[in-house]
C-alpha positions as CSV (number, residue, x, y, z in Angstrom):
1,X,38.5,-30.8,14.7
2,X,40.2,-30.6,11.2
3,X,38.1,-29.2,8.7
4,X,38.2,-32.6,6.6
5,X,37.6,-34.7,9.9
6,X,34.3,-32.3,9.8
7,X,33.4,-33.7,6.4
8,X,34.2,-37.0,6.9
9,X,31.9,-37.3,9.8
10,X,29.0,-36.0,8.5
11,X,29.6,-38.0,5.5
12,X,29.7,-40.6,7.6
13,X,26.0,-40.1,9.1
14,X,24.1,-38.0,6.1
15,X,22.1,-41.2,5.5
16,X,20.7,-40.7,9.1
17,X,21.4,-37.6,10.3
18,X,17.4,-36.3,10.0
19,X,16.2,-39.7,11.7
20,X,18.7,-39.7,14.7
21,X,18.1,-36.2,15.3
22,X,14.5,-35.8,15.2
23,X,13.5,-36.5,18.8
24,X,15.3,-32.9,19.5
25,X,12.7,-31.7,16.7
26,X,10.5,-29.2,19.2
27,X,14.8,-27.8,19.9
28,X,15.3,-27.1,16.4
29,X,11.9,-25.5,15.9
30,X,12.8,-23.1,18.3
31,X,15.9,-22.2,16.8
32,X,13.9,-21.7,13.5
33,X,11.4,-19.9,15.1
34,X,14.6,-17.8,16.5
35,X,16.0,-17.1,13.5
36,X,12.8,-16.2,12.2
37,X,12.2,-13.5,14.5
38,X,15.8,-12.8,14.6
39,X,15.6,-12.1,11.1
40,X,12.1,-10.8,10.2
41,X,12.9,-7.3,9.5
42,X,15.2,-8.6,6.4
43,X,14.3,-7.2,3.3
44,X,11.7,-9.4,1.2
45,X,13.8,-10.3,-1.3
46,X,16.9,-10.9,1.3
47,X,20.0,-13.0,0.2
48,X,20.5,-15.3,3.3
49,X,24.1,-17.1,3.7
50,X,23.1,-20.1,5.9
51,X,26.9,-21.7,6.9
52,X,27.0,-25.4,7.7
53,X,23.2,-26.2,6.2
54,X,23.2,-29.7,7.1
55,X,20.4,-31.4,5.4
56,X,18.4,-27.8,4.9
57,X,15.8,-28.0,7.8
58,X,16.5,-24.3,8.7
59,X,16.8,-22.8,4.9
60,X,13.6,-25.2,4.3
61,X,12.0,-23.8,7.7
62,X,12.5,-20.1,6.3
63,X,11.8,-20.7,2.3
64,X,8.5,-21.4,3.3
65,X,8.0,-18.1,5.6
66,X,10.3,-15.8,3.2
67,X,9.1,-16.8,0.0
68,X,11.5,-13.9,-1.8
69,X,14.3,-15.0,-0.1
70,X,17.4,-16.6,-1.7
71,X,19.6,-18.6,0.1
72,X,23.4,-19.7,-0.4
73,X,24.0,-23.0,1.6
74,X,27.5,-23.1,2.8
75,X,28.1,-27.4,3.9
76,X,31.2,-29.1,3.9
77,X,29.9,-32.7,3.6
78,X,28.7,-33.6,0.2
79,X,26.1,-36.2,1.4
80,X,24.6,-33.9,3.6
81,X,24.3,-31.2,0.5
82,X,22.9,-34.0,-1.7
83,X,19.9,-34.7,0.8
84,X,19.1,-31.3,1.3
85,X,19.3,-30.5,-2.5
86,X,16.8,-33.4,-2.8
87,X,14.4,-32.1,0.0
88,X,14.7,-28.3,-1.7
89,X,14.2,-30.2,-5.1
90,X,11.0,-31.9,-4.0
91,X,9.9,-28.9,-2.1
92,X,10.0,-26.3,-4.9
93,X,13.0,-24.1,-3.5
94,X,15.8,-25.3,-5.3
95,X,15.6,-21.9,-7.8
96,X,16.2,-20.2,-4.8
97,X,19.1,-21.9,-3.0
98,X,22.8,-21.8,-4.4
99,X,24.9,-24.9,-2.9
100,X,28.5,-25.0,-2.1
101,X,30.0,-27.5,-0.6
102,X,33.0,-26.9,1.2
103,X,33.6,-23.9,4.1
104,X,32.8,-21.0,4.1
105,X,36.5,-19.2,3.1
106,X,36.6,-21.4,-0.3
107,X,32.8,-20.1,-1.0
108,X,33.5,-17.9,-4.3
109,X,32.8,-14.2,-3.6
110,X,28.4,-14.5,-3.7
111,X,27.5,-11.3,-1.8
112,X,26.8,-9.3,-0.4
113,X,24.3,-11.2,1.9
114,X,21.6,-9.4,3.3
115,X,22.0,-12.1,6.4
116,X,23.8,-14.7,7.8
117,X,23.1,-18.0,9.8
118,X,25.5,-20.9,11.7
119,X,23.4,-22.7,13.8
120,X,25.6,-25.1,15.8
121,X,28.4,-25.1,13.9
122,X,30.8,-23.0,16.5
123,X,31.5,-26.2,18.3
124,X,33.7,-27.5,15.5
125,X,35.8,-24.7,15.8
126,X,37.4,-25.7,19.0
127,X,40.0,-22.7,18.5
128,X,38.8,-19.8,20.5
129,X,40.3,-17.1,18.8
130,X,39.5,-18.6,15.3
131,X,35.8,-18.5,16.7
132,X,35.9,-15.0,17.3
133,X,37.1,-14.2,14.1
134,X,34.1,-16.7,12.3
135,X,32.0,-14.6,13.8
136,X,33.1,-11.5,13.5
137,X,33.8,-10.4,16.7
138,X,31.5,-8.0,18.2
139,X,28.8,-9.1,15.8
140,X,28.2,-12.6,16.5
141,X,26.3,-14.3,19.7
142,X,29.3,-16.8,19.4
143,X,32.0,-15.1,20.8
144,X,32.8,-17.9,23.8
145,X,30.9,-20.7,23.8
146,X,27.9,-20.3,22.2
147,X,26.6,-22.9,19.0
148,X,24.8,-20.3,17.5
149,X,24.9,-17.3,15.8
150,X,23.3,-15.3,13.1
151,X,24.3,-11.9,11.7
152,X,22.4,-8.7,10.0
153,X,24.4,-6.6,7.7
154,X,23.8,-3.4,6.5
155,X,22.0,-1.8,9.3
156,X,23.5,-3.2,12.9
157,X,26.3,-1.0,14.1
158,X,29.4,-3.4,15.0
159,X,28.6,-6.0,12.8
160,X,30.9,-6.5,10.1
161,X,30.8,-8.3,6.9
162,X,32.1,-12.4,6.6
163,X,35.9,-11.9,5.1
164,X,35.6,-12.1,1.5
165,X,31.9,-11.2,1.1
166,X,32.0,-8.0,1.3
C-alpha cells in the first residue's frame, strides 16, 4: 500500500476508528500490557518513539504507567493525530507527547529515543525487504510477518538505531 493510500484511509475512518475497534479492546490491552513489560526496564525519564500512533491508546496506556516518559507520536493520517491530540489534551499528557504527522523518514531528527514502538503497522508495508529494513533487521520481532514490533536502544546487542535517529 502507497504511503498516501495509508493516509487516506485512515483519514477516511479517524471519526470511527476507536468505536469500530473497541470489541478487540481485551486484544489491545494485551498488547499494552506487552509493551509495558516489554519495556519496563526503560529509564524513568525514557523518550519513547511510538510509529503509527493511531488515535494514542498505547502512548495514553503507557503515560499513565510511565509518568516521566516522553513520547514522539509518529502518524501519517492527520485526523487520526487530531483525536489523539485531543484525548492527550483532555488527559493531561500533551506536555509530554511531540506529534508529527507523516512517516517516520520525514520525522525531523528528535533522538535519540530511549525506545521504540509500531504496533500493527508492518502490514502496510507489504514489501518484505522494506520491512526488514523498518525494523532493523535483527532487532525487530517483525522480520516476516509479524504486526508488531518494539525496539530497546542503548543496551540490546543487535539492535540498531531507526535511520536518521541516531
Amino acid at each position: 500500500m502507497k504511503q498516501e493510500e495509508v493516509a487516506s484511509l485512515f483519514d477516511q475512518h479517524a471519526a470511527s476508528y476507536d468505536e469500530k475497534w473497541g470489541r478487540l479492546a481485551p486484544l489491545n490491552t494485551a498488547l499494552h500490557q506487552l509493551v509495558e513489560a516489554a519495556l519496563s526496564n526503560v529509564s524513568g525519564s525514557a523518550r519513547i518513539l511510538c510509529v503509527g500512533a493511531g488515535t494514542g491508546a498505547e502512548i495514553l496506556y503507557l503515560a499513565n504507567r510511565f509518568p516521566g516518559w516522553h513520547f514522539t507520536a509518529v502518524e501519517p493520517s492527520g485526523g487520526m493525530l487530531e483525536i489523539f491530540q485531543r484525548k492527550a489534551e483532555e488527559q493531561g499528557i500533551l506536555s509530554r507527547c511531540s506529534l508529527h504527522e507523516g512517516f517516520l523518514e520525514t520525522l525531523p531528527s528528535g533522538g535519540p529515543f530511549d525506545a521504540a514502538t509500531a504496533l500493527l503497522v508492518s502490514q502496510f508495508i507489504q514489501d518484505r525487504e522494506q520491512r526488514i529494513a523498518f525494523f532493523g533487521g535483527d532487532c525487530g520481532s517483525a522480520t516476516g510477518e509479524w504486526a508488531l514490533g518494539f525496539f530497546r536502544f542503548g543496551g540490546r546487542p543487535g539492535c540498531r538505531r531507526l535511520p536518521g535517529h541516531a
